[in-house]
C-alpha positions as CSV (number, residue, x, y, z in Angstrom):
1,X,48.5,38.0,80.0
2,X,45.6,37.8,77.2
3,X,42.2,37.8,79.6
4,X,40.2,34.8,79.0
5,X,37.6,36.1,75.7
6,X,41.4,36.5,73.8
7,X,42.8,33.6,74.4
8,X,39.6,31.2,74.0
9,X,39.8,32.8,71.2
10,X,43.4,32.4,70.4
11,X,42.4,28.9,70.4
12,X,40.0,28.4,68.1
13,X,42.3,30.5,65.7
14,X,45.6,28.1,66.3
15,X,42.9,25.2,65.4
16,X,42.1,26.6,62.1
17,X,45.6,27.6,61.2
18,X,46.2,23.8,61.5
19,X,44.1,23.1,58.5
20,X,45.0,25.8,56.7
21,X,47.7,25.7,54.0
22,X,51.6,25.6,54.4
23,X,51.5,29.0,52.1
24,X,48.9,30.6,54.1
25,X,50.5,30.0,57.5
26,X,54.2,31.2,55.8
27,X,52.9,34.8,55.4
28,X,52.3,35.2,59.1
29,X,55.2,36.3,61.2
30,X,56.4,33.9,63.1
31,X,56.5,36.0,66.1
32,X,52.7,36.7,66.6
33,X,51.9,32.8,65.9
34,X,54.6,32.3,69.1
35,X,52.3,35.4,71.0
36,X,49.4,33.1,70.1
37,X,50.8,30.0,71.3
38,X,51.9,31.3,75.2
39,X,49.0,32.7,75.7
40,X,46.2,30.5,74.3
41,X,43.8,29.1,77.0
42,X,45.0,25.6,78.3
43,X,41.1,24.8,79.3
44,X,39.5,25.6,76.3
45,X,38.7,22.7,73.7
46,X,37.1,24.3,70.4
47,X,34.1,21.8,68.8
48,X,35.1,23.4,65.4
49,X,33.6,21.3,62.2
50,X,36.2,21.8,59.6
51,X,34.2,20.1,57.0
52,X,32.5,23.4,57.3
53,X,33.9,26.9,55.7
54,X,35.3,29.3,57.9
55,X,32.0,31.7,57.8
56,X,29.6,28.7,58.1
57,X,31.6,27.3,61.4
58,X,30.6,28.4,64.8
59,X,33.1,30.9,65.8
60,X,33.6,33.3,68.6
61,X,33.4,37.3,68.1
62,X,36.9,37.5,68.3
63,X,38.0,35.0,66.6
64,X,36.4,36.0,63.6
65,X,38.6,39.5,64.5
66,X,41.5,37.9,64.4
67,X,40.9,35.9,61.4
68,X,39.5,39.1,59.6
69,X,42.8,40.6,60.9
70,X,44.9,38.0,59.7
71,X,43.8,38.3,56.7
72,X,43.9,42.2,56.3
73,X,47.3,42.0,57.1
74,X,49.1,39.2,55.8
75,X,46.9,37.7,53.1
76,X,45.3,40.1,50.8
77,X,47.0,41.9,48.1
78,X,47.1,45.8,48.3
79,X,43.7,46.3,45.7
80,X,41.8,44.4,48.3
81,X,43.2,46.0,51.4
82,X,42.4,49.1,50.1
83,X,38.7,48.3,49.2
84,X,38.1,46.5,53.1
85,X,39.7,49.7,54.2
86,X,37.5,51.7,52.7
87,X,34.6,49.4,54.1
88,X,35.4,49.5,57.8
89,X,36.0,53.5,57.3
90,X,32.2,54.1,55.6
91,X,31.3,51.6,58.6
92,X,33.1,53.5,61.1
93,X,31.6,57.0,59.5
94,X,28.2,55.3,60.2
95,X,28.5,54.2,63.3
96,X,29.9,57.6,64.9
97,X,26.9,59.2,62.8
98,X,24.6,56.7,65.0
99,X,26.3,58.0,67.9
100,X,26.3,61.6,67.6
101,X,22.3,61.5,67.0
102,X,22.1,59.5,70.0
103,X,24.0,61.5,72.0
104,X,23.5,64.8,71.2
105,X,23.5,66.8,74.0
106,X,21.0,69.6,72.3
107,X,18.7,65.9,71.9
108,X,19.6,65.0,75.4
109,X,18.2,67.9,77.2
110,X,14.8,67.9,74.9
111,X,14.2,64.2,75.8
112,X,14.6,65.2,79.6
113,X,12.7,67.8,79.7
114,X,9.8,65.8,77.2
115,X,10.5,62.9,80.1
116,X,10.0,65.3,83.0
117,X,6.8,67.1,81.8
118,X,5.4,63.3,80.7
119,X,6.3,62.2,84.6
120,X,4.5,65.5,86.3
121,X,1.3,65.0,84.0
122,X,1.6,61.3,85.6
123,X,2.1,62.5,88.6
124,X,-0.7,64.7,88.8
125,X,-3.3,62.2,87.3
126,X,-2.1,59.7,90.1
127,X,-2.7,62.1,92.5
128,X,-6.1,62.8,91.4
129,X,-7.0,58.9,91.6
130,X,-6.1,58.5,95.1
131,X,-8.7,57.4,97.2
132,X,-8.8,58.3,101.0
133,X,-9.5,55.9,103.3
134,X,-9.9,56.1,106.8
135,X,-7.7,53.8,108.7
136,X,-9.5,50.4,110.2
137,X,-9.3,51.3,113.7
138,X,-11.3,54.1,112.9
139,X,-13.7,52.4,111.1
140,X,-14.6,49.7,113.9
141,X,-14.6,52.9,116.3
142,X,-17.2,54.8,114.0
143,X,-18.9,51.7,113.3
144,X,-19.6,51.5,117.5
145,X,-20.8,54.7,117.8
146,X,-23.0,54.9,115.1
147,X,-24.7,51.4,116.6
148,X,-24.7,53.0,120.2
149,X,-26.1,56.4,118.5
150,X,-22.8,58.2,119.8
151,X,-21.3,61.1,118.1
């Protein structure tokens, strides 16, 4: 079973395929458009314009995944594969680039330590702003005495 993101998003992709040409829906197997069909979501109801292109509708994350995947694989010719290939794999480069800065461990440790020596200097300058003050009882009590001239 598909969990419920999927096959919302199943949905909205067996909505457009509706509207979509007779040659574009022959170059998908039919197997997956079956896979599609038992597990769509039987609750969902997709408010899709289709007056509206497919990037200027109001789709869900992964249903623009599956379209995009769709396409990749059944639609474009080779020239074009290869060029969207090359895309995702200069976006996947960056990405793990992204990644490796952020996670670093070398970078890690510096930030901890910089976050740790940052915290102690906090702590120490909160420290030094305390104020002590005797508790009230003790104040009323001193307050007596010093009326009564009691030491």
């Amino acid at each position: 079973m598909v969990n419920i993101e999927y096959s919302e998003a199943i949905v909205e992709v067996l909505e457009i395929l509706q509207y979509s040409d007779d040659n574009i829906i022959e170059k998908i197997p039919q197997k997956l458009i079956e896979f599609w069909q038992k597990n769509k979501s039987t609750t969902y109801r997709p408010n899709l314009d289709h007056s509206k292109s497919i990037n200027e509708m109001d789709l869900k994350k992964k249903t623009k995944s599956i379209i995009s995947m769709i396409y990749l694989n059944y639609l474009c010719d080779d020239e074009e594969k290869n060029n969207i290939k090359l895309i995702l794999k200069d976006n996947e480069e960056k990405y793990q680039q992204k990644l490796k800065e952020k996670y670093n461990p070398d970078n890690i440790f510096k930030k901890y330590n910089q976050k740790q020596e940052v915290a102690e200097n906090v702590v120490a300058t909160n420290m030094a702003m305390v104020e002590y003050r005797e508790p009230i009882f003790k104040r009323i009590i001193n307050t007596i005495k010093k009326f009564f001239h009691i030491n």
